[in-house]
SEDRENGU-959191 format. One record per atom (N, C-alpha, C, O, CB): y, z, x; atom name; residue in one letter. Coordinates in steps of 0.05 Angstrom, whole numbers. Each point is the difference from the previous one (the first is absolute). Last residue first. Glycine has a CB too. Layout:
+--------+--------+--------+------+------+
|  north |     up |   east | name | resn |
+--------+--------+--------+------+------+
|      Y |      Z |      X |   CA |    a |
...
+--------+--------+--------+------+------+
This chain:
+--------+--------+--------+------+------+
|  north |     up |   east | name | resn |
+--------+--------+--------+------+------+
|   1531 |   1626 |   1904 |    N |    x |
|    -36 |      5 |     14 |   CA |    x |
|     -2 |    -22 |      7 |    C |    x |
|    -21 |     -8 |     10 |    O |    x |
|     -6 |     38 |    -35 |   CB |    x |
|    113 |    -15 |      5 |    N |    x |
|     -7 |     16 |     21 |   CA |    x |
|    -34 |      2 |     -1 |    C |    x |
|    -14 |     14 |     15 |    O |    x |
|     65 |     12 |    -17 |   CB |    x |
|      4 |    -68 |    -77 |    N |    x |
|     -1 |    -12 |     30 |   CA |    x |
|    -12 |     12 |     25 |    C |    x |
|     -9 |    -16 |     16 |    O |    x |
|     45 |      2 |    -33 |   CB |    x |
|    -80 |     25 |    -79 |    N |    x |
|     30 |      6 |      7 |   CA |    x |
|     -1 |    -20 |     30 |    C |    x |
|    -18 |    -12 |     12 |    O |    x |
|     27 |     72 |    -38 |   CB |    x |
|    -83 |   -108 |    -59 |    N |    x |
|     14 |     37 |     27 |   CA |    x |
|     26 |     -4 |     11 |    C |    x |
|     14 |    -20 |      0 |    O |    x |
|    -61 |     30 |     29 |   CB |    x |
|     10 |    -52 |   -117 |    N |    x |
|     15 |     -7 |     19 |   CA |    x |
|     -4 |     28 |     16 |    C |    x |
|      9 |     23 |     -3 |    O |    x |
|     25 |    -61 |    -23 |   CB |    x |
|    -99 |      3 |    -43 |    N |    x |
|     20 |     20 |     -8 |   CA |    x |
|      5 |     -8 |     27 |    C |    x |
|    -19 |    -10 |     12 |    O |    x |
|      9 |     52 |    -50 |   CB |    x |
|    -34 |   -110 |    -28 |    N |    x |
|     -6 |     20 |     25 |   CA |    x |
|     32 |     10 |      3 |    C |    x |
|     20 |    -10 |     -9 |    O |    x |
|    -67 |    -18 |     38 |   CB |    x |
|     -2 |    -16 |   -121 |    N |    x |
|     16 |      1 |     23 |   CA |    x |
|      0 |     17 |     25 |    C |    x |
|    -11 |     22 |     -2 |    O |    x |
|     31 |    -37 |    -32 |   CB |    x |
|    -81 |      8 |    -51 |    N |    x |
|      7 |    -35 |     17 |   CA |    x |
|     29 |     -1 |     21 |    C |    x |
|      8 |    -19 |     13 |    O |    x |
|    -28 |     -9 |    -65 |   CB |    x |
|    -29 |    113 |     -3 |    N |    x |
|     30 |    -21 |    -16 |   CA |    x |
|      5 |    -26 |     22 |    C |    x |
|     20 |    -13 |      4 |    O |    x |
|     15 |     63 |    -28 |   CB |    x |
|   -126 |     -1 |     36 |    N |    x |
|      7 |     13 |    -26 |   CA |    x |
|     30 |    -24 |    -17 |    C |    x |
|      2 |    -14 |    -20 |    O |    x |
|    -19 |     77 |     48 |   CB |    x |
|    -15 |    -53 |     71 |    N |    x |
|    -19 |    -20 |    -24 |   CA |    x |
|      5 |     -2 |    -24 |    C |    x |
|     -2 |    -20 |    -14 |    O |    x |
|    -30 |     29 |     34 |   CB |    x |
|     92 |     43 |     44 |    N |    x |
|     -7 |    -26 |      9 |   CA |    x |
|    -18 |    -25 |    -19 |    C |    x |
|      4 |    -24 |     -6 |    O |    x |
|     -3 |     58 |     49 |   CB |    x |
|      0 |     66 |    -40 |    N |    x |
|     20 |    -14 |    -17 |   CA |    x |
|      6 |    -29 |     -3 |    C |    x |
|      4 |    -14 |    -20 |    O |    x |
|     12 |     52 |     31 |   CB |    x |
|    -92 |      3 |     37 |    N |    x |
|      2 |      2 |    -31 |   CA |    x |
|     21 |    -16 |     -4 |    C |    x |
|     -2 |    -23 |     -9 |    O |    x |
|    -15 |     68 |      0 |   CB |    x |
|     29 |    -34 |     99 |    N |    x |
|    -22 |    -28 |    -12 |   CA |    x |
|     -3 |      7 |    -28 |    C |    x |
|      8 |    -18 |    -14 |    O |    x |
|    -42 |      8 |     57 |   CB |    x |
|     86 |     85 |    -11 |    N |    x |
|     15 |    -24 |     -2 |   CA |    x |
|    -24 |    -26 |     -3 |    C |    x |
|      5 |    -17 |    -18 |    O |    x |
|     40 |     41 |     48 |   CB |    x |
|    -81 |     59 |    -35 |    N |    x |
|     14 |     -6 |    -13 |   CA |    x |
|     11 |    -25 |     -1 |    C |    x |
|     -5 |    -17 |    -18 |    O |    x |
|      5 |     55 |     21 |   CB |    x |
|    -50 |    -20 |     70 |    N |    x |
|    -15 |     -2 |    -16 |   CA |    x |
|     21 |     -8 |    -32 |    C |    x |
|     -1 |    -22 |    -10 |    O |    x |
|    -38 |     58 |     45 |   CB |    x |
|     72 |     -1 |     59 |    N |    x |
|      1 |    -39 |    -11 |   CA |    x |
|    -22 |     -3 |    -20 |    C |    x |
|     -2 |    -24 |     -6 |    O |    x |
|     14 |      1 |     57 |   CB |    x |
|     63 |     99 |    -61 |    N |    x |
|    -27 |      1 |      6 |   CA |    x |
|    -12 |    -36 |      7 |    C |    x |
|      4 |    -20 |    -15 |    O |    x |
|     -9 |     73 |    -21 |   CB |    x |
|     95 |    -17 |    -17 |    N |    x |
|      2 |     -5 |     28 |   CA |    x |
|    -26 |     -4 |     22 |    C |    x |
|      3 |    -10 |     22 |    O |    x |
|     38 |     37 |    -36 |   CB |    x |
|    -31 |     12 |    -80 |    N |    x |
|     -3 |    -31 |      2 |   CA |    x |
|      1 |    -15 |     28 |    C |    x |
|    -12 |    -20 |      6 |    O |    x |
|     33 |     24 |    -49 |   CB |    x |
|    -11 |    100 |     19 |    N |    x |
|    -20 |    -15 |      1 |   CA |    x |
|    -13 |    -27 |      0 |    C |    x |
|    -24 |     -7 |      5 |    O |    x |
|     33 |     41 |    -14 |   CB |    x |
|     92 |    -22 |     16 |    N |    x |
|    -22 |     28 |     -6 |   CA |    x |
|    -25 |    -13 |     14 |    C |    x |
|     -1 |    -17 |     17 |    O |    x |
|     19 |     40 |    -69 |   CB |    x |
|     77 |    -54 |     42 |    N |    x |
|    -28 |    -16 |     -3 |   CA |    x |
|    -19 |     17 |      5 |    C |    x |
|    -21 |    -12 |      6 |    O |    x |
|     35 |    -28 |      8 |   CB |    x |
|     74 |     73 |    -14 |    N |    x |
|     -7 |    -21 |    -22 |   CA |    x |
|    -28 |    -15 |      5 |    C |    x |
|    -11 |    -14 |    -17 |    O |    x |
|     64 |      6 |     12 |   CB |    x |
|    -30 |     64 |     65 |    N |    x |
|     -6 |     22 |    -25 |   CA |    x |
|    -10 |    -16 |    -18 |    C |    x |
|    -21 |      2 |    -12 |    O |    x |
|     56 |     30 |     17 |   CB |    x |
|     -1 |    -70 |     89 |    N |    x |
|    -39 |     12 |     -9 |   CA |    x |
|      0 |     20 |    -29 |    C |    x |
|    -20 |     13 |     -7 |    O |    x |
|      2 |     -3 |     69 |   CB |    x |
|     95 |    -41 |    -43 |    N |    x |
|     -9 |    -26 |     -3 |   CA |    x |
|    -32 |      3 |      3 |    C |    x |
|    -19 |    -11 |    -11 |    O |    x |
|     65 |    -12 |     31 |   CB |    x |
|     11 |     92 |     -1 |    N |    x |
|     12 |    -12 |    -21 |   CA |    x |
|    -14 |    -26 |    -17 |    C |    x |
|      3 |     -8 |    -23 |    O |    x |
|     36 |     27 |     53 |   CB |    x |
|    -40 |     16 |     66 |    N |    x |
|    -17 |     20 |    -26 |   CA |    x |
|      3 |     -8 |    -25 |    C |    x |
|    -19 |      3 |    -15 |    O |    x |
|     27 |     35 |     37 |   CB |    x |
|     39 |    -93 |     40 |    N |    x |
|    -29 |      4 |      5 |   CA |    x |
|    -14 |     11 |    -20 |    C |    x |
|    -17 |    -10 |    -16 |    O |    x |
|     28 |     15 |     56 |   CB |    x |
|     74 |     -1 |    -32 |    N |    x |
|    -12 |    -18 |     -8 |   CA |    x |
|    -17 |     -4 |     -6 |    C |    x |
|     -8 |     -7 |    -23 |    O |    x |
|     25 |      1 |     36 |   CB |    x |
|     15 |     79 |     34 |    N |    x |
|      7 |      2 |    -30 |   CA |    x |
|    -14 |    -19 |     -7 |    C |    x |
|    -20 |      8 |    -12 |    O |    x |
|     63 |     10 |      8 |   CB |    x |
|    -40 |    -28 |     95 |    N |    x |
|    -22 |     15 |    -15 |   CA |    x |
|      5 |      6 |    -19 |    C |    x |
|    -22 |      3 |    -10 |    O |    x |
|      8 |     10 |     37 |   CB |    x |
|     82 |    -67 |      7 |    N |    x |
|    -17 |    -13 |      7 |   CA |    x |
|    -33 |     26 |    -23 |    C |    x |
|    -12 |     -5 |    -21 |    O |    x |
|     49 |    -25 |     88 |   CB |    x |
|     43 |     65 |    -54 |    N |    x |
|     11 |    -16 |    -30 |   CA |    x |
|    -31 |    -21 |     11 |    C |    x |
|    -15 |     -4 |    -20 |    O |    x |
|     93 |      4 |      8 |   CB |    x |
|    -66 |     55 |     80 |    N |    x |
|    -10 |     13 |    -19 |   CA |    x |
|      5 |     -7 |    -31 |    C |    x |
|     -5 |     14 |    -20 |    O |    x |
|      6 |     18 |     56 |   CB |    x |
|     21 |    -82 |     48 |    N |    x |
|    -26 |     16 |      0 |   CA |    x |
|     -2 |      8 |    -27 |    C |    x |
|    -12 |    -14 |    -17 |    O |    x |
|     12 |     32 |     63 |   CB |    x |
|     85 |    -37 |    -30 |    N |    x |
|    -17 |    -23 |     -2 |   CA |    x |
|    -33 |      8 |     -3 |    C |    x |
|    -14 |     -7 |    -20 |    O |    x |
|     54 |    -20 |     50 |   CB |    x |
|     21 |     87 |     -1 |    N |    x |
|      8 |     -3 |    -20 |   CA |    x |
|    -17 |    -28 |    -18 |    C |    x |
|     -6 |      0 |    -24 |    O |    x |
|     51 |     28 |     49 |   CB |    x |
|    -50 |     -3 |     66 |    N |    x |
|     -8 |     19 |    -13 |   CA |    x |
|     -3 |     -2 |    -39 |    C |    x |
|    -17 |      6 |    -17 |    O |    x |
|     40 |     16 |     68 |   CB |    x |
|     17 |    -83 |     19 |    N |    x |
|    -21 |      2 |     -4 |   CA |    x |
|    -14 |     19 |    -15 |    C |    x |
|    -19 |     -7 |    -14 |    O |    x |
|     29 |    -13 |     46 |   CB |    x |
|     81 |     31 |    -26 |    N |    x |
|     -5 |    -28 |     -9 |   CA |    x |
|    -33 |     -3 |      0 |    C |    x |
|     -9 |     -1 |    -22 |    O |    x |
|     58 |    -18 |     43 |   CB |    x |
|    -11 |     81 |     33 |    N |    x |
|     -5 |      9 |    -34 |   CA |    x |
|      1 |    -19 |    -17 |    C |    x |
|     -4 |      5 |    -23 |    O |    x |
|     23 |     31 |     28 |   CB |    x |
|    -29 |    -57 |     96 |    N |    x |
|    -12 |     25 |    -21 |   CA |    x |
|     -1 |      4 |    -20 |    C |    x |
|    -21 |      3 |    -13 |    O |    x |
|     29 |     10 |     31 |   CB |    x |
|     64 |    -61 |     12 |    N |    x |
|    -30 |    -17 |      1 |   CA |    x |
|    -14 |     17 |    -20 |    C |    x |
|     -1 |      2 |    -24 |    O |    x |
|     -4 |    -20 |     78 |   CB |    x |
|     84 |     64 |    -28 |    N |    x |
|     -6 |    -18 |    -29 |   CA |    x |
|    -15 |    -17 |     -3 |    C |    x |
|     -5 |    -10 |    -23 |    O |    x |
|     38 |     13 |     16 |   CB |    x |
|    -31 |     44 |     95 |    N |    x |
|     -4 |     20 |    -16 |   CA |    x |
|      0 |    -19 |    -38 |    C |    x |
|    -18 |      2 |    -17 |    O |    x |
|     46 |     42 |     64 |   CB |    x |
|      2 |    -84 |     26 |    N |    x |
|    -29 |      4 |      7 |   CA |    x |
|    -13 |     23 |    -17 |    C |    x |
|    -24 |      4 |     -3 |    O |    x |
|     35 |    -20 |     50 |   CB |    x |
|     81 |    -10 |    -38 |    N |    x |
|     -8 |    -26 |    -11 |   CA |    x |
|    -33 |      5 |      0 |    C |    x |
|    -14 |    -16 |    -13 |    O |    x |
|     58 |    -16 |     32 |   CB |    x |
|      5 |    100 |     11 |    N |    x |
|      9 |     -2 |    -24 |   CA |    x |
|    -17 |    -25 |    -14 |    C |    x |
|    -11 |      0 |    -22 |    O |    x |
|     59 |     22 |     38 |   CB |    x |
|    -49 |     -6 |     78 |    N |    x |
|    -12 |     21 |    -11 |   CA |    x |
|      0 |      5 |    -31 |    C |    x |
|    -17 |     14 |    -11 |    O |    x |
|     28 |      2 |     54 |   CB |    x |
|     31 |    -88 |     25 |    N |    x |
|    -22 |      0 |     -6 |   CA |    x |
|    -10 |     23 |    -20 |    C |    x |
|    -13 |     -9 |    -20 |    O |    x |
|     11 |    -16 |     64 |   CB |    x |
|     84 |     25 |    -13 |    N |    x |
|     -3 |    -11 |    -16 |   CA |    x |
|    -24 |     -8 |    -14 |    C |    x |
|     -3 |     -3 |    -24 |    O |    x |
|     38 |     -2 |     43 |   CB |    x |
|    -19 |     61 |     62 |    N |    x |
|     15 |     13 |    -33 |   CA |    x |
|     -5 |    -25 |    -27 |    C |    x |
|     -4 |      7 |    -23 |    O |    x |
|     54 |     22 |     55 |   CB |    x |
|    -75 |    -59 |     58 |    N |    x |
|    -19 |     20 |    -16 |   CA |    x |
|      4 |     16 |    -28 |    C |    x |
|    -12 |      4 |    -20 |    O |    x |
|      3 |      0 |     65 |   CB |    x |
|     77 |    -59 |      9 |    N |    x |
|    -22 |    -14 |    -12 |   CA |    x |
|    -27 |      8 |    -18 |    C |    x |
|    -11 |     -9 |    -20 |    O |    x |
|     29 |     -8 |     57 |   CB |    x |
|     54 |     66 |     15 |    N |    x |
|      9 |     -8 |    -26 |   CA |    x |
|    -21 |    -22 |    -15 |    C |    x |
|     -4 |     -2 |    -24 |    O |    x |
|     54 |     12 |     43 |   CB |    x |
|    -82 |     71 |     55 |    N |    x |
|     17 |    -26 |     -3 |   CA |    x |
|      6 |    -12 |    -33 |    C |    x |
|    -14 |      4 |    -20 |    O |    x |
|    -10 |    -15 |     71 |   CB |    x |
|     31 |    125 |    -32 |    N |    x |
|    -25 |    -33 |     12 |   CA |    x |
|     13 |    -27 |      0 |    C |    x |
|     24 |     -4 |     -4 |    O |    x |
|    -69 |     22 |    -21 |   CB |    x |
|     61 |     90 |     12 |    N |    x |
|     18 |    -10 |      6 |   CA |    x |
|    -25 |    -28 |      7 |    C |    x |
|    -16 |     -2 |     19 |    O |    x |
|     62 |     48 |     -4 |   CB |    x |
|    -30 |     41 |    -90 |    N |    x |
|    -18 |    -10 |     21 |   CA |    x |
|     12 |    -28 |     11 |    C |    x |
|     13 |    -13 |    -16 |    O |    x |
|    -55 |     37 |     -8 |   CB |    x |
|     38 |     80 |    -29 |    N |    x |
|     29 |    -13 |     14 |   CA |    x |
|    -23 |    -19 |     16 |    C |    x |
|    -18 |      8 |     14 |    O |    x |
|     68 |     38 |     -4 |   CB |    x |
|    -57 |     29 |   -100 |    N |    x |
|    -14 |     -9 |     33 |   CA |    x |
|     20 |    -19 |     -1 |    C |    x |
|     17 |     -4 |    -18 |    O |    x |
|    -73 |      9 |     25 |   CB |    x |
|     67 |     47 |    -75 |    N |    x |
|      7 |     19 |     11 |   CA |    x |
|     -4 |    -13 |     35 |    C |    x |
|      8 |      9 |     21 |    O |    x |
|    -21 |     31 |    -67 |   CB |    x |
|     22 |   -102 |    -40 |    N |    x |
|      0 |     35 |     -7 |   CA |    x |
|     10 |      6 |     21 |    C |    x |
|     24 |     -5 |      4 |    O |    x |
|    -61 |     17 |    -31 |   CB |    x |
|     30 |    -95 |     62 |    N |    x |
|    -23 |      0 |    -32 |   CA |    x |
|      1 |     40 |      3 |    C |    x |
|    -12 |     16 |     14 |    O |    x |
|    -39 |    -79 |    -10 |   CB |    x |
|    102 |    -28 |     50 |    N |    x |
|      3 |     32 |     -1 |   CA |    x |
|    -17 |     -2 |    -32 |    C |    x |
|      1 |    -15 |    -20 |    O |    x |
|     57 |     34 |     54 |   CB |    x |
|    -50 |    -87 |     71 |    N |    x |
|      4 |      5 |    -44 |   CA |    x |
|     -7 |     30 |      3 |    C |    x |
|     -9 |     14 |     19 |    O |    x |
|    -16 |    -66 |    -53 |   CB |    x |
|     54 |    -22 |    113 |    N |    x |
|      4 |     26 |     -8 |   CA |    x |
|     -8 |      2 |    -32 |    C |    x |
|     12 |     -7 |    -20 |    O |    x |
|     26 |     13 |     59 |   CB |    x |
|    -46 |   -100 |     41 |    N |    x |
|     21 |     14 |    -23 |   CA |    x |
|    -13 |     37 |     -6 |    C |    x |
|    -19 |      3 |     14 |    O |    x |
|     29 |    -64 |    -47 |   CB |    x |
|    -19 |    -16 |    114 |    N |    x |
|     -8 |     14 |    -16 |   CA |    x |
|     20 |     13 |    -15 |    C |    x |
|     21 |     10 |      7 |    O |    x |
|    -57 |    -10 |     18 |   CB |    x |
|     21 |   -110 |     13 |    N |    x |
|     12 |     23 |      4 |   CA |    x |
|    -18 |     23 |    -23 |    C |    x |
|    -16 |     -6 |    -18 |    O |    x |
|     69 |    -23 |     34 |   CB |    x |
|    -83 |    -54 |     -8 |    N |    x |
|    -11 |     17 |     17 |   CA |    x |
|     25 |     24 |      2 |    C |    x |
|     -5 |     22 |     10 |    O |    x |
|    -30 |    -62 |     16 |   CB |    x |
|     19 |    -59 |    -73 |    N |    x |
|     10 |     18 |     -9 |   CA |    x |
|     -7 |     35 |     13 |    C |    x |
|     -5 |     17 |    -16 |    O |    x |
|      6 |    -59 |    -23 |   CB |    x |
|    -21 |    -52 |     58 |    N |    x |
|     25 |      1 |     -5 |   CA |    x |
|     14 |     33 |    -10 |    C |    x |
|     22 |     10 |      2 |    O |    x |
|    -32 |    -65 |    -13 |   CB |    x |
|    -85 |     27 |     10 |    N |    x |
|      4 |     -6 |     39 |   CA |    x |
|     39 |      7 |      6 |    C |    x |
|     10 |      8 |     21 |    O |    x |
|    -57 |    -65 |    -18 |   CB |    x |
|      0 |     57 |    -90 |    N |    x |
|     -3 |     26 |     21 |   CA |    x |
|      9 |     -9 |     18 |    C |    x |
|     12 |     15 |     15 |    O |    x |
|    -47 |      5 |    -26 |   CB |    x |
|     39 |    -89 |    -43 |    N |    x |
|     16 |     25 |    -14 |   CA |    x |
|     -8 |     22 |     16 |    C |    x |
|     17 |     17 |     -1 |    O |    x |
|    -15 |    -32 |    -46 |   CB |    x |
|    -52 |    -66 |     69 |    N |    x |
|     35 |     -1 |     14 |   CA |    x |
|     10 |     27 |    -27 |    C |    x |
|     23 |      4 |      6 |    O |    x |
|     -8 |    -77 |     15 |   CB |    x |
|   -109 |     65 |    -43 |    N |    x |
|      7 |     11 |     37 |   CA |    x |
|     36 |    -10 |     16 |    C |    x |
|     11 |      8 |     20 |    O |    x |
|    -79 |    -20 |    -11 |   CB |    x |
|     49 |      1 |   -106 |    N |    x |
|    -17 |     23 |      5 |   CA |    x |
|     10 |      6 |     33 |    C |    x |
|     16 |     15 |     11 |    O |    x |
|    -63 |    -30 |    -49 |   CB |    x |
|     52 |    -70 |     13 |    N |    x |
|     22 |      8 |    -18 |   CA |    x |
|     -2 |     38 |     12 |    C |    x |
|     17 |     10 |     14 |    O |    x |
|    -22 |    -59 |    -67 |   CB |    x |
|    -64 |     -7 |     71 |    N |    x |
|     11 |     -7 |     14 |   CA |    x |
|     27 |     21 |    -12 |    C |    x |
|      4 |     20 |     14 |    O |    x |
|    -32 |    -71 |     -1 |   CB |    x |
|    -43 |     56 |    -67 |    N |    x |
|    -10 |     16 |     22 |   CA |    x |
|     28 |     -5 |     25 |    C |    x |
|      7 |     20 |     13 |    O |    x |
|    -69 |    -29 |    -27 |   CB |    x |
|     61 |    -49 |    -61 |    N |    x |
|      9 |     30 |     -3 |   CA |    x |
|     -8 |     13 |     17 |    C |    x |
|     18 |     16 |      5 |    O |    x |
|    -17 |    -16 |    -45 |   CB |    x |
|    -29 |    -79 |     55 |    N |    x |
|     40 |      0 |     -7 |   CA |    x |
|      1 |     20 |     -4 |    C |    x |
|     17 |     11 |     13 |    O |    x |
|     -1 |    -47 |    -34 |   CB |    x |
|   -116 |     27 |     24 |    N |    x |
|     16 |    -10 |     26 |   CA |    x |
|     26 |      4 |     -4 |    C |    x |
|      8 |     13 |     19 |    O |    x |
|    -36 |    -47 |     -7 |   CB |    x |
|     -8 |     36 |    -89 |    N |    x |
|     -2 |     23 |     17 |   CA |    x |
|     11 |     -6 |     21 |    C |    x |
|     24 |      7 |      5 |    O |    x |
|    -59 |      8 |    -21 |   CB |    x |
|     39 |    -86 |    -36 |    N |    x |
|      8 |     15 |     -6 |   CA |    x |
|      7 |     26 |     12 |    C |    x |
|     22 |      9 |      3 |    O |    x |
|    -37 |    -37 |    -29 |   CB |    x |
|    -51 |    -35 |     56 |    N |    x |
|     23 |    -15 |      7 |   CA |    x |
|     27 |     20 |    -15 |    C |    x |
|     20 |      0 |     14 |    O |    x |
|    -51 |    -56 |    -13 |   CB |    x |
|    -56 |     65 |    -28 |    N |    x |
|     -5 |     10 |     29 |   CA |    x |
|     25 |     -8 |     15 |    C |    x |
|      4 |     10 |     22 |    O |    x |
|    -58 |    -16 |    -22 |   CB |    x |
|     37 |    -13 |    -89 |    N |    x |
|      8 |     20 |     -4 |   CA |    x |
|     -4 |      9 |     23 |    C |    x |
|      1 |     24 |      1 |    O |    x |
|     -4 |    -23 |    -44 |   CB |    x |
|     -5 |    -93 |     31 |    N |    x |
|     26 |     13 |    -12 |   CA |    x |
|      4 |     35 |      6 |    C |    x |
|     22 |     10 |      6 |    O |    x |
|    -28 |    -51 |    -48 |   CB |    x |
|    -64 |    -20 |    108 |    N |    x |
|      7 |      4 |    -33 |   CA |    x |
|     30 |     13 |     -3 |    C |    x |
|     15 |     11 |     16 |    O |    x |
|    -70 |      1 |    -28 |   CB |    x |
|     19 |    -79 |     93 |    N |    x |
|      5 |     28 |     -4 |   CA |    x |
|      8 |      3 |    -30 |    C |    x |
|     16 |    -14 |    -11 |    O |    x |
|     -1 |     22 |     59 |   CB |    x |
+--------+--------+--------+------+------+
């Protein structure tokens, strides 16, 4: 079993004894609504919501890059170009990681 299937497994575990323990319902008040669920969920909802924007956030510094990295190589980015360049200064140009 790998490291990171043996990881999950613990947190998934960790995951299901924190609900299983934690089933009383608590009460939150947001402005004017009043909502009464389990405390587990209360907790869940916060931690699930900064994923999100964690991903989100990741995403789009991910496509900045991107663009960023198709500006600088403009037209060079072509596989016709890059073999020019290729012949031209005896070195080959490194692609990014994601192709």
């Amino acid at each position: 079993m790998s490291l990171r299937m043996l990881s999950v497994l613990v947190i998934v575990a960790f995951v299901v004894v924190f609900t299983l323990q934690n089933t009383e319902t608590v009460t939150l008040h947001l402005l004017w609504l009043e909502f009464s669920i389990p405390m587990a969920v209360a907790a869940a909802i916060p931690f699930i919501l900064g994923v999100l924007a964690a991903m989100l956030f990741f995403w789009r510094e991910q496509r900045k890059a991107r663009r960023d990295q198709q500006l600088q190589l403009g037209k060079a980015g072509t596989p016709a170009a890059m073999l020019a360049a290729t012949t031209a200064t005896g070195k080959k140009k490194q692609p990014s990681w994601w192709w």
